[in-house]
C-alpha angles and dihedrals in degrees: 000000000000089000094051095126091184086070113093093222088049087056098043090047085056096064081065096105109238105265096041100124092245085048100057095033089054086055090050082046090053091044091054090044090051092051096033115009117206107279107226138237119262130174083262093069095063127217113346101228125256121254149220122183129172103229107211124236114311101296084345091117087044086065094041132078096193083067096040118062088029086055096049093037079061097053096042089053092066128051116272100262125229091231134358116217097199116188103195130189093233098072107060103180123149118209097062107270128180115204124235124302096228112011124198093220142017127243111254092198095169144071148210094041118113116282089246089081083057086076105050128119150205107179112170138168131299108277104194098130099053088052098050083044093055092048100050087054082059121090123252088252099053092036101172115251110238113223119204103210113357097133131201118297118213099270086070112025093045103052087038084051099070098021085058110003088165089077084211086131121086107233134199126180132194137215119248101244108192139354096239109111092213097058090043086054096043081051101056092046092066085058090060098100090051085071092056091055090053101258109136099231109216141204103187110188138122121255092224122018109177096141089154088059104045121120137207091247086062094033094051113022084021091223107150137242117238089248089061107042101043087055086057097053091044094044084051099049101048086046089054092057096035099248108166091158084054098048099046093055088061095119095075090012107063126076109234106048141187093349083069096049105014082173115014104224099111095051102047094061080080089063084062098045093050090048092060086051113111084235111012093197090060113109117258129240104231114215106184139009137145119108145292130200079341083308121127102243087190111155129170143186118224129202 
C-alpha cells in the first residue's frame, strides 16, 4: 500500500512537502484505492494494449497536475497488469539489452529541478521472470544483453510513478536498439505475447521533442511552435487511419522537421509500441494530447 512506511519508495515520497502536487495526488490515489482498489489483470481479460506515452521533461509531470490525474486515470482504466516492459528514449544500447531486474538505484537522467527529486524511488519488485520471458521472445542472433544494475531512467520510473506509485508492479525495460522502424516493429512484435501474460508493453517517448527550438513564448505561455504543432496533426492523423508506412517515413514525410525531432530518439519508440499491437495498421485510441512547454504531449494505447 501507498502508506506502507517500511517501503523505501513510501519513505522517500514522504520528504515531498505536503503541498507539493505528487504529494497530494499520492494521498487522492490512496483514497481511491481505499474506496476501489485496482482491479487486477486475469487471462479473462485478454491482451493489455500496448502503449505509447509521451513522458514530460525529466520530474517535470511530477510538478504538474495537468500530467498527473490524466496519467493515473490512464492506469485505473486497464487491468492492473502482472509486469510493465517500458523502452524508453532515454537508453540507447545496441545490442538488445534488458536492464536489471531489481536495481538498487534509479537513473536521474535531468537537470536544473530541485535535488528532492534526487531521492526519489521506485523500487519495485524483483522482475526476473519478465525478463527471462522477453529474452527468450528474442532470436538466437539478437539474444538480449542482460545488464546487472543498470536502473530505470526517467522516461520509465516518472510516468509509472504516478500511473502505479505504489511500485507493487515488477518492471523491465529495455534499450532502444536502432532507429529503423522496421526493425523497431519487428521488435515489438516479438513482445506480443507479452500482452496476452498481463504485462502493459510501453513506448515511452515524447510526440515532439525540439528542445533546442523552444521559446519562451511555448515554455511560458505553452503555446506551441508550428513545428510543433503541424508534426502533431500529421502524426494524429496517420495514427487514426493506421498508417505505419506513413509514420516511419516521417523523417522526409512530416512537416515540421527536424525542428520537431532534431535527433529522433523520443518518436520511434511508437514503432515499438505499434509492433507489439495485435494489428499495427488499427487505428489507435489517444488518450492525451494537448502541449507542454509548446511540446505535443500526444499518447496512445494500441490493441
Amino acid at each position: 500500500m501507498l502508506s506502507a512506511p517500511q517501503t523505501t519508495t513510501a519513505t522517500a515520497d514522504a520528504r515531498l512537502p505536503r503541498t507539493h502536487p505528487f504529494a497530494e495526488h499520492l494521498r487522492a490515489v490512496q483514497a481511491r484505492e481505499t474506496d476501489d482498489p485496482h482491479r487486477l489483470w486475469t487471462p479473462e481479460d485478454g491482451a493489455l494494449p500496448s502503449l505509447y506515452l509521451s513522458h514530460g521533461g525529466g520530474p517535470l509531470p511530477l510538478q504538474s497536475p495537468e500530467w498527473l490525474e490524466p496519467l493515473h486515470a490512464w492506469a485505473r482504466a486497464l487491468p492492473k497488469p502482472k509486469a510493465i516492459l517500458v523502452v524508453s528514449a532515454h537508453w540507447e544500447s545496441a545490442p538488445l539489452s534488458i536492464s536489471a531486474t531489481r536495481p538498487d538505484e534509479l537513473v536521474y537522467d535531468f537537470g536544473g529541478f530541485d535535488p528532492i527529486y534526487h531521492t526519489l524511488r521506485y523500487d519495485t519488485p524483483d522482475a526476473g521472470d519478465l525478463a527471462r520471458a522477453t529474452a527468450a521472445l528474442m532470436p538466437d542472433t539478437e539474444s538480449a544483453h542482460q545488464h546487472a544494475r543498470r536502473g530505470l531512467d526517467h522516461g520509465a520510473w516518472v510516468p509509472l510513478k504516478i500511473m502505479y506509485p505504489a511500485a507493487d508492479i515488477p518492471v523491465v525495460q529495455l534499450s532502444l536498439p536502432t532507429e529503423d522502424p522496421d526493425k523497431l516493429l519487428a521488435l515489438g512484435e516479438r513482445l506480443r505475447p507479452l500482452r496476452e501474460q498481463g504485462v502493459l508493453v510501453i513506448g515511452s517517448g515524447h510526440m515532439t521533442h525540439g528542445l533546442p527550438y523552444l521559446t519562451r513564448e511555448s515554455m511560458t505561455e505553452n503555446k506551441p511552435a508550428g513545428w510543433s504543432s503541424d508534426f502533431d496533426a500529421w502524426a494524429a492523423e496517420a495514427l487514426d487511419r493506421g498508417d505505419v508506412a506513413e509514420l516511419a517515413r516521417f523523417r522526409s514525410a512530416a512537416p515540421g522537421m527536424p525542428y520537431a525531432h532534431p535527433t529522433v530518439e523520443h518518436f520511434t519508440p511508437l514503432f515499438v509500441t505499434l509492433g507489439a499491437a495485435t494489428d499495427p495498421t488499427a487505428p489507435v485510441t489517444t488518450t492525451l494530447d494537448g502541449y507542454g512547454l509548446g511540446l505535443s504531449r500526444r499518447s496512445f494505447q494500441a490493441a
